[in-house]
C-alpha positions in Angstrom: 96.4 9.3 17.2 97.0 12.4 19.6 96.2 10.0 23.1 99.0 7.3 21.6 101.8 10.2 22.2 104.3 9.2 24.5 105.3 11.9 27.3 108.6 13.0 25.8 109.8 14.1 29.1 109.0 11.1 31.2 113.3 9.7 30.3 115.2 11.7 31.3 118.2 11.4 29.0 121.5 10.3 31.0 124.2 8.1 31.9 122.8 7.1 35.1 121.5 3.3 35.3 118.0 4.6 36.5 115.3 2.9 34.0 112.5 5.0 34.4 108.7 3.8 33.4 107.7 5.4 29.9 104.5 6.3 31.3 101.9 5.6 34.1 102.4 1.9 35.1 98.7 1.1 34.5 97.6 4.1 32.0 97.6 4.7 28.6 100.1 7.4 27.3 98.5 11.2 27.3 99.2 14.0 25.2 101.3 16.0 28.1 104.5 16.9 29.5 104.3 16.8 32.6 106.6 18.5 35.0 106.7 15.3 37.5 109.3 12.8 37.7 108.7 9.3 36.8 108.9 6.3 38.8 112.0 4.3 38.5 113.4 1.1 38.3 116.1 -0.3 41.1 118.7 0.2 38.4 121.4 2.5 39.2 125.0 3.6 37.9 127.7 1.8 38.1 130.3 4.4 37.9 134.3 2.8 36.7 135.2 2.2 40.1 132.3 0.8 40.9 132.1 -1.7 38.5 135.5 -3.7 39.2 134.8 -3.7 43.0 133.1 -6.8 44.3 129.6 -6.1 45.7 126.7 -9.0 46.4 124.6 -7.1 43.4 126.9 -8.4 40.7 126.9 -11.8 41.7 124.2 -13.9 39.3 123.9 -17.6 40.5 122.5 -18.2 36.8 126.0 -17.3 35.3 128.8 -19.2 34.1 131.4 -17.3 34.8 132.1 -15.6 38.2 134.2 -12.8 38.8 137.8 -13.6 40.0 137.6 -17.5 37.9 140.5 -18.1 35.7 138.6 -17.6 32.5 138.1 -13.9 33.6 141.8 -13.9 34.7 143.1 -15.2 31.8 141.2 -12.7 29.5 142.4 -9.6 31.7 144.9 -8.4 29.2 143.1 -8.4 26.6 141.0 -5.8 27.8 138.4 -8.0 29.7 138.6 -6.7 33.4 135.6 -6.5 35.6 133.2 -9.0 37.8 132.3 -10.6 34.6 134.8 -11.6 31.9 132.1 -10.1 29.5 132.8 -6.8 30.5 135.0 -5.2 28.2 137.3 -2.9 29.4 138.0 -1.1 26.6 140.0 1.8 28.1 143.0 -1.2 28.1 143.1 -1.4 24.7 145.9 0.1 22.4 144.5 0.3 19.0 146.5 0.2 16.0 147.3 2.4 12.9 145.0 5.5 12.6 142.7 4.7 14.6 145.7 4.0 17.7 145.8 7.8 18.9 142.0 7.6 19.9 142.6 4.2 21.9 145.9 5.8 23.6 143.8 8.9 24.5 141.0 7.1 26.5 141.7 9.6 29.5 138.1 9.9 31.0 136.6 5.9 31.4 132.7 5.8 31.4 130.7 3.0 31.5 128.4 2.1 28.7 125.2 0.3 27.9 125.5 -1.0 24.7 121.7 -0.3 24.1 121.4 2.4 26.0 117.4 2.7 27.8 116.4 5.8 25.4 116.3 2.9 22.8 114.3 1.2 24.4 111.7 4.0 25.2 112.0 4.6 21.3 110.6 0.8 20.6 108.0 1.4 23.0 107.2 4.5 20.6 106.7 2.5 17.8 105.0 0.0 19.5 102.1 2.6 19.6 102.7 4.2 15.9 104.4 1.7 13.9 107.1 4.3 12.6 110.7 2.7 12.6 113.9 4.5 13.1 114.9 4.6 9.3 110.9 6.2 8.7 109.5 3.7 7.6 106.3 2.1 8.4 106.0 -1.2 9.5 104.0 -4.0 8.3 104.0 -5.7 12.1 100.8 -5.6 13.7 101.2 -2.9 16.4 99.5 -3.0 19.7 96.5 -1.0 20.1 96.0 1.3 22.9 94.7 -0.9 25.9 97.2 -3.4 25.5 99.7 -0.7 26.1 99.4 -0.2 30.0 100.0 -4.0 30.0 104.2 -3.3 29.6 103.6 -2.2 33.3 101.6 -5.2 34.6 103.5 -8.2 35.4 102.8 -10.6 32.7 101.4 -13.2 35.6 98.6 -10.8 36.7 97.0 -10.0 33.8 97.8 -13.3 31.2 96.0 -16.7 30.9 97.7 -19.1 32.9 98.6 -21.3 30.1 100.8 -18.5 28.3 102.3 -17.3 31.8 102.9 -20.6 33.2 105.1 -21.6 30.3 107.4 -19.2 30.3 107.9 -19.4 34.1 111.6 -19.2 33.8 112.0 -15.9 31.7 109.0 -14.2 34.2 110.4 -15.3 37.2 109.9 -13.4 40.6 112.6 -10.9 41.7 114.1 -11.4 45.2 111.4 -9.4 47.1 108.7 -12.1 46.0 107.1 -9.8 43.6 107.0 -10.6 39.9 108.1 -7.5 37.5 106.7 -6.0 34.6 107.9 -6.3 30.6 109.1 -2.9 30.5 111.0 -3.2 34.0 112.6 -6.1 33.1 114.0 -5.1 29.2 115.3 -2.1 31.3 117.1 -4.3 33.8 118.7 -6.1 30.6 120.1 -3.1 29.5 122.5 -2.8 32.1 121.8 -2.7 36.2 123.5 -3.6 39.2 121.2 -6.4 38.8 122.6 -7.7 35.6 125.8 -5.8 34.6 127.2 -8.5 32.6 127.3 -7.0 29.2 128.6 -3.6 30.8 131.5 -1.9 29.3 133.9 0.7 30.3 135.4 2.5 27.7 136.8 6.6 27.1 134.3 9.3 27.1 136.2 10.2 23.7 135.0 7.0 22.1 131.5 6.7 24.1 130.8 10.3 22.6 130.5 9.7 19.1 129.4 6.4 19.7 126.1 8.0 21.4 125.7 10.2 18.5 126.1 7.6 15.6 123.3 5.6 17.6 121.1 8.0 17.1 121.5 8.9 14.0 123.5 11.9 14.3 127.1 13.0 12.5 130.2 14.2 14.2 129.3 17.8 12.4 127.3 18.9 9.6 128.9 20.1 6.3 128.6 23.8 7.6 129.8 23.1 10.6 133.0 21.2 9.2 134.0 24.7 7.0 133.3 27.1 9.7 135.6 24.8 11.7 138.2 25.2 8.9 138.5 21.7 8.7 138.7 21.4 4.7 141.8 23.8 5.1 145.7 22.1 4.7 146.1 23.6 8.1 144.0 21.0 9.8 144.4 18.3 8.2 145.4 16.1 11.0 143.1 17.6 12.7 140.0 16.8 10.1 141.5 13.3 10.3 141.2 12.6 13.5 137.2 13.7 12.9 136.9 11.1 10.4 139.1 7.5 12.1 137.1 8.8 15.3 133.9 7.4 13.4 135.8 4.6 12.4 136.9 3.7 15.9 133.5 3.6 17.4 133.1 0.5 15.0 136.0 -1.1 15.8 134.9 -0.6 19.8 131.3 -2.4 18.6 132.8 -4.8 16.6 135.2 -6.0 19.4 134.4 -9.6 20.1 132.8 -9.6 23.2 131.7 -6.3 22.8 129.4 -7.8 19.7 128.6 -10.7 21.8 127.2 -8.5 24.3 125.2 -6.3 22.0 123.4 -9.5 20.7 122.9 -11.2 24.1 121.4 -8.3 25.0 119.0 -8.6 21.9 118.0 -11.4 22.3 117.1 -11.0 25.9 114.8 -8.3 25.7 113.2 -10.4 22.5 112.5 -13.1 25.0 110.9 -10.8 27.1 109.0 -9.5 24.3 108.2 -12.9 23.2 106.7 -13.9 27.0 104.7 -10.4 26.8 103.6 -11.3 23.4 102.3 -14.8 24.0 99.8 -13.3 26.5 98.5 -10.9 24.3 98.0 -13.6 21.8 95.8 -15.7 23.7 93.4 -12.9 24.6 93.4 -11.8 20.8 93.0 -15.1 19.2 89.9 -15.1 21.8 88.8 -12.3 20.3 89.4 -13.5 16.5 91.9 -10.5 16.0 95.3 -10.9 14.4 97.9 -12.1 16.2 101.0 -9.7 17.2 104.8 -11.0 16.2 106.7 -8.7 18.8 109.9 -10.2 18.6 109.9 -9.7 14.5 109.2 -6.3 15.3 111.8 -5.7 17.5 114.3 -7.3 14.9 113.1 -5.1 12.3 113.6 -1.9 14.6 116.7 -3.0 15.3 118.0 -3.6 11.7 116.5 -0.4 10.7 118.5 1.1 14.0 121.8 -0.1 12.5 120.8 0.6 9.1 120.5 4.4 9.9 123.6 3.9 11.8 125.9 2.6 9.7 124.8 4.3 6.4 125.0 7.4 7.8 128.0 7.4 9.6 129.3 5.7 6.5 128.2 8.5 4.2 129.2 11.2 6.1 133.2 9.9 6.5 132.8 9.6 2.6 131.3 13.0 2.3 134.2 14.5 4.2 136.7 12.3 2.1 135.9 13.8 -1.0 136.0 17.2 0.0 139.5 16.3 1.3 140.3 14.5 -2.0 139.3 17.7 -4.1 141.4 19.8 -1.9 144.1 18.1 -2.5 144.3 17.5 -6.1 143.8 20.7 -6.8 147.0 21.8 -4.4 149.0 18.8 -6.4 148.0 20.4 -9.5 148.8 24.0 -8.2 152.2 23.1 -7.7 155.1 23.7 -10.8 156.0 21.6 -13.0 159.0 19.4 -12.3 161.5 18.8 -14.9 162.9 15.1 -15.4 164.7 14.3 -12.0 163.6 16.8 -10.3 161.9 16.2 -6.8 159.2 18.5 -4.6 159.0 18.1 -0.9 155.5 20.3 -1.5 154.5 16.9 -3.5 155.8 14.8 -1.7 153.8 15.9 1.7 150.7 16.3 -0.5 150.8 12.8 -1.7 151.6 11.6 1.9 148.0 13.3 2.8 146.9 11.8 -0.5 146.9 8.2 0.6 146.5 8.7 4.1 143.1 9.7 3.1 143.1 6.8 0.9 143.9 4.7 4.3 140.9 6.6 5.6 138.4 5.7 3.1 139.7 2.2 3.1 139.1 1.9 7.0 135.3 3.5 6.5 134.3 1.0 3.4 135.9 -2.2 5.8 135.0 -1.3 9.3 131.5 0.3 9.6 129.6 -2.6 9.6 127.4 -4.0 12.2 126.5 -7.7 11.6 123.4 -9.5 13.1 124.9 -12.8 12.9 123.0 -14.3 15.7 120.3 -12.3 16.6 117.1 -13.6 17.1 114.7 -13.2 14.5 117.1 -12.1 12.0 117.3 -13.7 8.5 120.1 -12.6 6.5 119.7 -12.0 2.6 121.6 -13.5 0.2 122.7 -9.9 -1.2 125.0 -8.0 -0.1 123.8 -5.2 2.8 125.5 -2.1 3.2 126.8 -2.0 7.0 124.9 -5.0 7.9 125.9 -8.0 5.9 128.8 -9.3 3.0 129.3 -13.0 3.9 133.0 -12.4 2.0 133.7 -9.6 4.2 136.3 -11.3 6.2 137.9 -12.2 3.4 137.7 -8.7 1.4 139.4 -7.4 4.4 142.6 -9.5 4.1 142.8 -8.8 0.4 141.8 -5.4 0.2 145.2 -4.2 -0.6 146.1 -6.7 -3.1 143.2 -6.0 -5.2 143.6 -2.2 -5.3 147.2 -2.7 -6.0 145.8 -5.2 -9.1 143.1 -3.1 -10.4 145.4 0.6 -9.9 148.5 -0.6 -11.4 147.4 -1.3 -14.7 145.7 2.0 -15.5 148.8 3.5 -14.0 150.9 1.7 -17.1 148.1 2.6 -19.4 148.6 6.5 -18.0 152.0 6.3 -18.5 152.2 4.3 -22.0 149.9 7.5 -22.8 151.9 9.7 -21.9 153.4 12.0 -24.7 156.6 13.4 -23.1 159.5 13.8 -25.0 157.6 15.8 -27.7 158.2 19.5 -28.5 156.4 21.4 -25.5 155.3 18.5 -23.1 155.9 18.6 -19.7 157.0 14.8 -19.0 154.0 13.7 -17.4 153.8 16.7 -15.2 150.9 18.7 -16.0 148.0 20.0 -13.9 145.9 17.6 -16.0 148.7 14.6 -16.1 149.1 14.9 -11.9 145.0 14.1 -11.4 144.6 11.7 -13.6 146.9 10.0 -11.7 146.3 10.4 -8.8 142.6 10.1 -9.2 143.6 6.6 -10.0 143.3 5.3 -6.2 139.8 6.7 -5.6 138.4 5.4 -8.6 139.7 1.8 -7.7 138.6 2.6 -4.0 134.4 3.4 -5.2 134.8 0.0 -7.3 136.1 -1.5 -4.6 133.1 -0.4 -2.8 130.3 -1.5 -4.7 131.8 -5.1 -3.9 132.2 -4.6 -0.3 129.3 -2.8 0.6 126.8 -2.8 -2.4 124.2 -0.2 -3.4 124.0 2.4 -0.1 120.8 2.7 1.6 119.0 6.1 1.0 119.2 8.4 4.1 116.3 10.2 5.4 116.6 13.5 7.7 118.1 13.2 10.8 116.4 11.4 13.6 115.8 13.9 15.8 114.0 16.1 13.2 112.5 13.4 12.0 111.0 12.7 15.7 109.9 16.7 15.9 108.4 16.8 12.8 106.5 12.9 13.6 104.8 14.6 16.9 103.9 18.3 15.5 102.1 16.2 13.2 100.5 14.1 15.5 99.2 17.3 17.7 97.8 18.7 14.9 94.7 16.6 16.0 94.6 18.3 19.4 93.4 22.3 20.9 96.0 24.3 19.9 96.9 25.0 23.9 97.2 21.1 24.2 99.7 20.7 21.6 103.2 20.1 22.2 105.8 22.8 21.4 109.9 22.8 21.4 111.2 25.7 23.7 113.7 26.7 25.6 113.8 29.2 28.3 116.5 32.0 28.1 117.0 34.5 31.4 118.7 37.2 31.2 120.3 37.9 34.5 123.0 40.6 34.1 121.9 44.0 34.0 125.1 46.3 33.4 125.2 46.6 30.4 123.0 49.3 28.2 119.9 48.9 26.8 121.6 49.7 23.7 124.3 46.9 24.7 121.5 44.1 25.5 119.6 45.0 22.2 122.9 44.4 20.2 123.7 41.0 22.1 119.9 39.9 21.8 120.4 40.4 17.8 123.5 38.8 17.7 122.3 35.6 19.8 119.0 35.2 17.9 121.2 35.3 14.1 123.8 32.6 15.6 121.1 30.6 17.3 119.0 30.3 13.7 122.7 29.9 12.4 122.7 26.3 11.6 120.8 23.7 9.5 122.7 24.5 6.0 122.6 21.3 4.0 120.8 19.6 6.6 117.7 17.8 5.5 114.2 19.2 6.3 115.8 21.9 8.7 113.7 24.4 7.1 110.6 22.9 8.3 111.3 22.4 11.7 113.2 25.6 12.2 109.7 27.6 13.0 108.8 25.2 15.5 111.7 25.6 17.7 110.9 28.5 20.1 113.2 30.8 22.3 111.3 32.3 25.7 112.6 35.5 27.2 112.4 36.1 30.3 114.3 39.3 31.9 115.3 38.8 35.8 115.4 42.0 36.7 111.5 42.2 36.1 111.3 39.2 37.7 113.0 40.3 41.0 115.9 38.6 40.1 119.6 40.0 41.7 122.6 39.7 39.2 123.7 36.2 38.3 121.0 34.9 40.3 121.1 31.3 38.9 119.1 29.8 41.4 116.2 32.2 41.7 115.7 32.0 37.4 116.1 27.7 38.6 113.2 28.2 41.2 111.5 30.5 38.4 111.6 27.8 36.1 111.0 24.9 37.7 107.5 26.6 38.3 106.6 27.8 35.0 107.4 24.4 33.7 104.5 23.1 35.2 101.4 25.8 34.6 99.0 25.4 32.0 100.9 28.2 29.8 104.8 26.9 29.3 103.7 23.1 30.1 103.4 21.9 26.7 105.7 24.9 25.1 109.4 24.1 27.1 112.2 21.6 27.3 111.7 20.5 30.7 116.0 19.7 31.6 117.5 22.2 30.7 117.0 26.4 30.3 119.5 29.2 28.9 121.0 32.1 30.9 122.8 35.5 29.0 124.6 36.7 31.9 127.7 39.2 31.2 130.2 36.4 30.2 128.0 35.4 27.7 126.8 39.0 26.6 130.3 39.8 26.1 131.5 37.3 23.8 128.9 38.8 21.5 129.3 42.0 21.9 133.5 42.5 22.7 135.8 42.4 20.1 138.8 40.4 21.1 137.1 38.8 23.5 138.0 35.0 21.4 141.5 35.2 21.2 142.6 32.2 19.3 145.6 30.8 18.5 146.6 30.5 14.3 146.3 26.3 15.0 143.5 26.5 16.6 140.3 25.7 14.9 138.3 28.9 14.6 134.5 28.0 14.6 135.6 26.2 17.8 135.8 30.5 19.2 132.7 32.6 19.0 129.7 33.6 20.9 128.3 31.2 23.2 125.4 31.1 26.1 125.1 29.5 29.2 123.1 26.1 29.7 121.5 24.9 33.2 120.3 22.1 34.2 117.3 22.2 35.6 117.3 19.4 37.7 120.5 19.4 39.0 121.5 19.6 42.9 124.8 19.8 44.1 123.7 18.2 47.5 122.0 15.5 46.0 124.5 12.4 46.1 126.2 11.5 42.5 127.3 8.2 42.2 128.9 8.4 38.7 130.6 12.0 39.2 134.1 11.0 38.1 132.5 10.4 34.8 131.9 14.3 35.0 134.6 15.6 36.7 133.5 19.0 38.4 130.6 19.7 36.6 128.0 21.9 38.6 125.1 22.0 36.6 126.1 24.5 33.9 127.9 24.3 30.6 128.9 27.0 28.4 127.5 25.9 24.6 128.4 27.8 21.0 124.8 29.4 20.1 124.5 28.0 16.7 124.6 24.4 18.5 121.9 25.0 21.1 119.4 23.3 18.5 121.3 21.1 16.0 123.4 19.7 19.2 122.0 20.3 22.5 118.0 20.2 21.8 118.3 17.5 19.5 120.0 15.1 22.2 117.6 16.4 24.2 114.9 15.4 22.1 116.6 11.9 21.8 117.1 11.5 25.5 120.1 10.5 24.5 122.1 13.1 26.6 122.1 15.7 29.6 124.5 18.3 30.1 126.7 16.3 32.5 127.2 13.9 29.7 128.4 17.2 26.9 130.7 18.9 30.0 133.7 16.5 29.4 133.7 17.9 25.4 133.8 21.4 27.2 135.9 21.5 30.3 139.3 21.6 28.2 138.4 24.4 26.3 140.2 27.2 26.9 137.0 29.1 27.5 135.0 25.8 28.7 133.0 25.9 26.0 130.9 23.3 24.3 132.2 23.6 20.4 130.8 19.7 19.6 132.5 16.4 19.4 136.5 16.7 20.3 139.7 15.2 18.9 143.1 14.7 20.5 144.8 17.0 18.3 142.5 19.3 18.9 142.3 19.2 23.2 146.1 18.9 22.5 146.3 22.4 21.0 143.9 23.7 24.1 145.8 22.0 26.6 148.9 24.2 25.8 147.1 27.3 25.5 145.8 26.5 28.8 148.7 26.1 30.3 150.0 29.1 29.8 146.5 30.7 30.8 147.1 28.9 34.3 150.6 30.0 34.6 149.8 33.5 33.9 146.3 33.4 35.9 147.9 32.0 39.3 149.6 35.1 40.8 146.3 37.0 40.1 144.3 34.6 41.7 146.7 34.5 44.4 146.3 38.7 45.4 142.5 38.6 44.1 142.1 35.7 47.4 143.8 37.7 49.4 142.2 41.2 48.3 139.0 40.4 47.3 138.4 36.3 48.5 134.5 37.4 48.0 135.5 37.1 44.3 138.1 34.8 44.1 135.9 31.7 43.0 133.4 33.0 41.0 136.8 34.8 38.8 138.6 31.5 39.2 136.2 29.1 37.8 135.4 31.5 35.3 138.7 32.2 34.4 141.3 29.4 35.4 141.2 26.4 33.0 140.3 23.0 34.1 143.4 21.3 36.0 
């Protein structure tokens, strides 16, 4: 099992349109991590300006609609703009209700694959181990080892000529004359100049949490949500916003055209599997082994893709919900009693939170779904399928109110017909215990409610990413211990003036809030010992102060040797220079503000990315707006955020700096909210105002200085 390991660094994760080869063309996969790039694809990035500027690379002979006919004219305002009128521009769209202020605050436009290429590299992955993303094993035949290095061979040099030649059409030849590989072209369906019709452009805001609920992952664990002091009154909007922002991802997916691209893109890559799989066939029927089913494979990994999806994005709103619900009642209940007549703006806010939650809950139960309706391969049940299919769910939606409003109102009477007030010592309906009964009322209708829409919910399993860890420690258990993979990160220290007693204290400090995470989260304990921190001091090293580069040329060499080859991350390595030193070890030195959320403030470290180089040209940059390789991240999210989109290849540092550049600290704190960026955009601006003059005499006394203090310092304009 240990030489059927994929190379985990052989993706790297990213928004660029590069589809990189999962592992030598015409090799089996190794048990390494190499320190070498891969061979890529011709499929680049199509940045937002990009995309709605002609170019001969998004012109497609085979398609039926051209960029400037009417019908992509005609569907302009509803958010269709761009060479095809299947791209969605989703940035143009308004939103409505609770979910509006995420579609007005689209500010930063990106362009996304709907299946984004780590997915794809994920298949491949259980391809070679049959495990699915929901854990589960599959009951598909798998391919065995040889047939492996064949997703790299055209399908016309290696099949019979009888399986080739009949699917001429789908294995065509590209331009240059040369036929493609399997692999090559499912990554070319995923998005590339050379087919960008089921590209989308939509706010980073949105793609954001989209890429995290695609791979499994929550906005925030529980932990994270208190030390945020989200289940405080205080924030309520602001824990709102948290929860439609799930809820708006869906709504994005669920678009029209935006659901017609995810499928065509399905069932394009099936057909390539299917061509692929007809080959294979031939040879193994020659041989009198079973035959593979490819395309029922990739059905079922998709199904069990959205099933993770949905369920846990689904469970995880409803989570929050409840704490919110609790909180509530119990401040409703705190409150005095009212005598007959009397009214309570204290109740009445608290009731106005009441059912906006209510609304909340609603939107969750009715809008994370993602139907296959259409995709090949996929039988639908005659059950109902949490997330995935209620044949009546069109019409549960347009009577959702009317039922709750019939099923609540009678055991409102029946509350009220109970209700003994008017006798010697009652409190006319009033009581602590009166007040939540009734207004416990709404829930209870809304969980019945839910067993209709959405049926029995799917059991969740740990998160993916763990999952994933835990999947390949086992796997190298087979291997020399030297040989086996490890999860590490590098850590430099490059700033020397501070005390040895000073460093000691940070170096506690950082270690505690690093290991700080993982409460409530399933199977953290187990792979908390197998992620690794490596010191490495710069001074020793030869290193001057701050020396980012030199610790960059340090590690890009170490990466590679026989010691830290199987033992390190290979994108991305930590530096504890004095910025990050002091926000460990200086009181005052998070400052803030009474609305702001306070886990969002503590000590944090500086990430790198190992690969980046300012000279090298960037053709998606305004989808990053001055990032330069580095981003500030809270320590007790180096693992559960950063390494574990790592590990999912579902995210570089480039793609997390637009969560941090607002920050009044540029900080990465996690997933963002407008209410929250709001409340940093005005403490930033009265950082800048006061920050200017001293910028201005520091240029002119000390201009040596100026732009190290100023991009430190200055908030992002």
């Amino acid at each position: 099992m240990a030489s059927r390991l994929i190379q985990r660094n052989i993706l790297r994760a990213g928004r660029g349109l590069h589809a990189a080869t999962p592992f030598p063309r015409h090799g089996s996969p190794a048990l390494t991590r190499t320190g070498t790039r891969t061979r890529t694809a011709t499929v680049h990035r199509i940045s937002s300006n990009r995309m709605y500027h002609p170019s001969p690379c998004y012109y497609n002979t085979d398609s039926t609609t051209q960029p400037g006919s009417a019908d992509g004219n005609a569907n302009a305002s509803q958010g269709r703009v761009g060479p095809y009128a299947s791209n969605v521009d989703a940035v143009a769209l308004e939103g409505k209700g609770l979910t509006r202020v995420h579609w007005m605050n689209q500010d930063l436009s990106v362009v996304d694959r709907l299946i984004p290429p780590q997915t794809i590299i994920q298949f491949v992955e259980c391809l070679m181990h049959g495990v699915l993303p929901n854990g589960k094993e599959t009951q598909f035949e798998i391919l065995q080892q040889e047939e492996m290095g064949l997703l790299y061979v055209p399908v016309d040099q290696w099949a019979p000529s009888s399986s080739s030649s009949s699917s001429s059409s789908s294995s065509s030849s590209t331009s240059s004359g040369e036929s493609e590989s399997t692999l090559h072209r499912i990554m070319l369906a995923v998005g590339s100049h050379e087919d960008p019709r089921r590209l989308c452009s939509v706010g980073k805001n949105i793609h954001s949490v989209k890429t995290r609920l695609w791979e499994g992952m929550v906005p925030m664990s529980a932990a994270r949500w208190k030390e945020k002091g989200l289940h405080e009154g205080e924030h309520f909007e602001t824990a709102c916003e948290y929860l439609t922002s799930v809820v708006t991802v869906f709504e994005y997916l669920n678009h029209p055209q935006v659901r017609a691209n995810l499928r065509d893109g399905f069932n394009i890559i099936s057909g390539h599997l299917g061509v692929f799989q007809d080959g294979l066939n031939v040879k193994r029927r020659e041989r009198g082994q079973t035959v593979l089913d490819l395309r029922g494979l990739w059905e079922e990994f998709m199904r069990a893709k959205y099933e993770v999806m949905t369920s846990r994005a689904h469970g995880w709103v409803l989570d929050r919900v409840k704490e919110l619900q609790e909180q509530l009642v119990a401040d409703i209940c705190a409150l005095p009693v009212l005598s007959e007549g009397e009214s309570s703006p204290e109740l009445a806010k608290l009731s106005d939170k009441w059912f906006k939650v209510t609304e909340v809950t609603a939107l969750a139960d009715l809008t994370i779904w993602l139907p296959m309706d259409g995709y090949v391969g996929y039988r639908p049940e005659e059950k109902v399928v949490a997330g995935l299919r209620n044949p009546n769910l069109e019409v549960l939606r347009k009577t959702y109110a009317e039922k709750h409003k019939t099923m609540a109102w009678p055991r409102m009477v029946q509350l009220i017909q109970e209700d003994p007030s008017g006798q010697p010592g009652e409190s006319n309906g009033q009581s602590p215990v009166d007040r939540a009964k009734r207004i416990a009322i709404s829930a209870v209708v809304q969980d019945e409610l839910r067993q209709e829409i959405r049926g029995a919910a799917p059991p969740v399993g740990p998160e993916p990413w763990i999952q994933r860890i835990l999947h390949f420690n086992e796997l190298s258990q087979s291997v020399e211990e030297e040989a086996r993979l490890g999860e590490g990160l590098a850590i430099y220290r490059l700033s020397y003036q501070v005390s040895d007693a000073e460093w000691d204290s940070f170096k506690s400090k950082f270690e505690a809030h690093l290991s700080a995470w993982g409460a409530g989260v399933a199977k953290s304990e187990e792979v908390k010992p197998l992620l690794k921190i490596h010191w490495f001091d710069g001074k020793e090293l030869g290193f001057s102060d701050h020396d980012i580069d030199a610790a960059k040329k340090h590690y890009q060499q170490i990466r590679a040797s026989d010691t830290y080859a199987q033992k390190l991350q290979h994108d991305v390595f930590l530096v504890a220079d004095g910025w990050s030193i002091g926000s460990y070890n200086e009181s005052g030195f998070h400052n803030p503000t009474k609305t702001m959320l306070p886990g969002d403030f503590q000590g944090h470290i500086l990430a790198v990315d190992a690969y980046f180089d300012p000279a090298t040209p960037n053709e998606h940059v305004e989808e990053s707006p001055d990032f330069d390789g580095q981003m500030r991240i809270l320590g007790n999210l180096v693992w559960s955020e950063l390494y574990a989109m790592l590990a999912l290849r579902c995210a570089r540092l480039e793609d997390l700096w637009p969560l941090a550049m607002h920050h009044p600290q540029k900080v990465y704190t996690g997933p963002t909210v407008p209410a929250q960026r709001a409340e940093w955009a005005e403490q930033n601006a009265i950082k800048a105002a006061v920050m200017k003059p001293f910028l201005e005499q520091l240029k002119e006394k000390h201009p040596e200085m100026a732009p190290a203090v100023e991009k430190l310092m200055m908030p992002h304009q």
